[in-house]
Residue, then its C-alpha position, 0 to 999 in steps of 0.5 A: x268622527x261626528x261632532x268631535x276630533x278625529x282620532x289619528x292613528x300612527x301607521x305602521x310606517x311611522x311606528x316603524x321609524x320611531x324604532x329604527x331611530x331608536x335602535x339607530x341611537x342606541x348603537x350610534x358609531x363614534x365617529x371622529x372629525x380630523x379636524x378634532x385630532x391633536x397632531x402629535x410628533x412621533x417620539x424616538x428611542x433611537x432616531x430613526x430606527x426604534x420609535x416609541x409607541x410603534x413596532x420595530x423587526x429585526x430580521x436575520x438568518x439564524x447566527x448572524x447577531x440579530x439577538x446579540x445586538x438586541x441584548x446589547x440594545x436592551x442592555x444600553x437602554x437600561x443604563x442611559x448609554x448612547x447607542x451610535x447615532x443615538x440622542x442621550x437618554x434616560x435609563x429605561x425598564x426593558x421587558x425582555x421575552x427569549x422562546x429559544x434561549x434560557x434565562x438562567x445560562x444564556x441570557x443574563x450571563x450576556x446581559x452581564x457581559x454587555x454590562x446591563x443594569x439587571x435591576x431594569x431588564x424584567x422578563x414576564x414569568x412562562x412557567x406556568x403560561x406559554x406567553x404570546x401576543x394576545x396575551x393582557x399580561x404583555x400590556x400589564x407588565x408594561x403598564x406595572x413596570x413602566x416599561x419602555x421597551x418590549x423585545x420578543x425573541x423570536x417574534x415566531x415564538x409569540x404567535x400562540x400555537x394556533x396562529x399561521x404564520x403564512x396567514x395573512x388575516x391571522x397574522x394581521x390580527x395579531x400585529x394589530x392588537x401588538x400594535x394597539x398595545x404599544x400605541x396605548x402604552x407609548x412603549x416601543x415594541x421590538x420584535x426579533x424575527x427569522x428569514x426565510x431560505x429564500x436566498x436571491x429574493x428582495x428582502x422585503x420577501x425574506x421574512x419567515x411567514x406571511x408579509x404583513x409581518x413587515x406591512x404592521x412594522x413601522x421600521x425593519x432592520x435587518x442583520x447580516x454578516x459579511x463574507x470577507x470578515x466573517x467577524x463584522x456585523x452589520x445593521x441595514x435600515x430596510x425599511x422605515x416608515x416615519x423618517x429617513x431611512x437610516x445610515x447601515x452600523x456595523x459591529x464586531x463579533x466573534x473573536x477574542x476582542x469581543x463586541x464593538x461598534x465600528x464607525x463610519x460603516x457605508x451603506x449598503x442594501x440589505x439584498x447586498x447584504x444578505x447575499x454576501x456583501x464584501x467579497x471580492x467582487x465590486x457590489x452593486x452600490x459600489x457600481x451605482x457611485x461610479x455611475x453617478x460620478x462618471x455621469x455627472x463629471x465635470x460639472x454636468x447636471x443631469x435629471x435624476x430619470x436619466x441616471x435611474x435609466x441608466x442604471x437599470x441598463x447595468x441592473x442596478x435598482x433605483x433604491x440602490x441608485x439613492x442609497x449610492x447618492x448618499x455615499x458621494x460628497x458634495x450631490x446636489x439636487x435641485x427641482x426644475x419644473x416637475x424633474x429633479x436635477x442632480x449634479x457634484x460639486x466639490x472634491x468628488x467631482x472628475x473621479x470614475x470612468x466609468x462608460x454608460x450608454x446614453x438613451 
């Protein structure tokens, strides 16, 4: 312009920058910097196989005691009694939600008989609404009571009636958002589940419906009975996120001396269990200790890989190999460059002759 300022004019560039900032900053993610995350220890109802804060499973085939001993679970936490293994605790409120059992004629009367506190053992009301895992009244029920501890009976019956179960993306979002609740609200969540009838097949493939189901659980119990003594139940730790997995429990049932924990179970695998761990034949972890002991007689120190290998020869897996390892006295294990080395010593040293065949 002629004796004056020329005039600028924003192109459609610019103009077109300014709005993206704009709307940039309107729907601006959070975004989080590990370095601002507060490590936090996980907090245990039972170590270690019910966090707080996570997702629990119990699995086990219809009448093998899986809701018998989440009622005497429920029952012990709101009196303050000590489970086996378990730390001393405080009485806690327990929502309990049964899909299959009456509240009135089954439940209480073996909550009674399992000695709970009833006045800490809250059910939400179904009569009016079918309850499931979407649902907000799950999370202001436990919010409302306090509770810490919520167990759905059977999971299954909690899906809504618009959820496959055989759906991975539908199942994922479900746990999820269960999941999300009990984060939230530092309550364990435990959830009861059916298996399916696929008998032979790893345990991990056991669960009626979709896999995710154990992929959401930060710890699987599973339940089963044994078919030398039909009267004995017992608890396998098959899968465990946070900690060790932990020893298998045992307890009796169906007899005229009722309910009782027995002590000093073994482990044992839960495919061991679930076809029938107990019958007159030897099972595969009673076959990995010989193995272990014949290979490391007298002394020898031998790399873990060698007695896997060997093991795999005689079909016996490598989790089987270590839940056997935990069964003998006096192991000992010890890293030598990038092999670990495993050796007895002590009183279950010279035991088994058992032959191997050497690579």
């Amino acid at each position: 312009m002629k004796g004056g300022m020329a005039m600028i004019v924003p192109n459609e560039t610019d103009q077109h920058n300014t709005e993206r900032k704009k709307i940039m900053k309107k729907d601006e993610l959070k975004l989080l910097k590990m370095s601002d995350i507060q490590v936090r220890e996980v907090d245990w109802l039972w170590y270690p196989y019910i966090p707080f804060g996570k997702l629990t499973i119990i699995h086990g085939d219809p009448g093998e005691g899986k809701t018998t001993f989440a009622l005497r679970l429920a029952a012990a936490c709101s009196t303050g009694t000590p489970l086996p293994n378990m730390d001393t605790i405080a009485p806690i409120t327990v929502i309990y939600q049964s899909a299959e059992d009456g509240l009135d004629d089954t439940i209480k009367p073996r909550l009674i008989e399992a000695g709970a506190d009833q006045e800490r053992i809250i059910n939400i009301c179904e009569e009016e609404k079918s309850l499931h895992m979407l649902d907000e009244r799950i999370e202001k029920a436990i919010v409302q009571c306090g509770a810490k501890m919520l167990i759905l009976d059977p999971m299954q019956g909690y899906l809504g009636e618009r959820v496959d179960m055989n759906r991975a993306n539908e199942v994922r979002t479900i746990m999820k958002s269960i999941g999300q609740v009990a984060q939230r609200t530092g309550c364990a969540v435990v959830l009861v589940g059916h298996l399916n009838k696929a008998a032979g097949m790893s345990s991990a493939y056991r669960g009626l419906g979709s896999i995710d189901f154990r992929a959401s659980a930060r710890s699987v119990l599973v339940v089963g009975r044994l078919r030398s003594n039909k009267n004995v139940r017992v608890i396998v730790h098959d899968k465990s996120s946070l900690a060790p997995e932990g020893k298998s429990l045992a307890f009796n049932l169906g007899n005229e001396e009722g309910f009782y924990w027995l002590d000093g179970y073994e482990n044992i695998s839960p495919e061991e269990l679930l076809s029938g761990y107990g019958n007159a034949e030897e099972t595969k972890t009673m076959q990995a200790e010989e193995l272990i002991r014949a290979m490391l007689d007298g002394g020898a120190e031998l790399p873990c890989g060698e007695i896997f290998a060997a093991a795999k020869r005689k079909q016996i897996s490598q989790r089987t190999v270590n839940e056997a390892k935990k069964n003998i006295k006096g192991i000992v294990t010890r890293k030598v460059g990038v092999k670990w080395m495993w050796s007895i010593s002590g009183e279950d040293c010279n035991i088994a002759e058992v032959s191997y065949e050497k690579e």
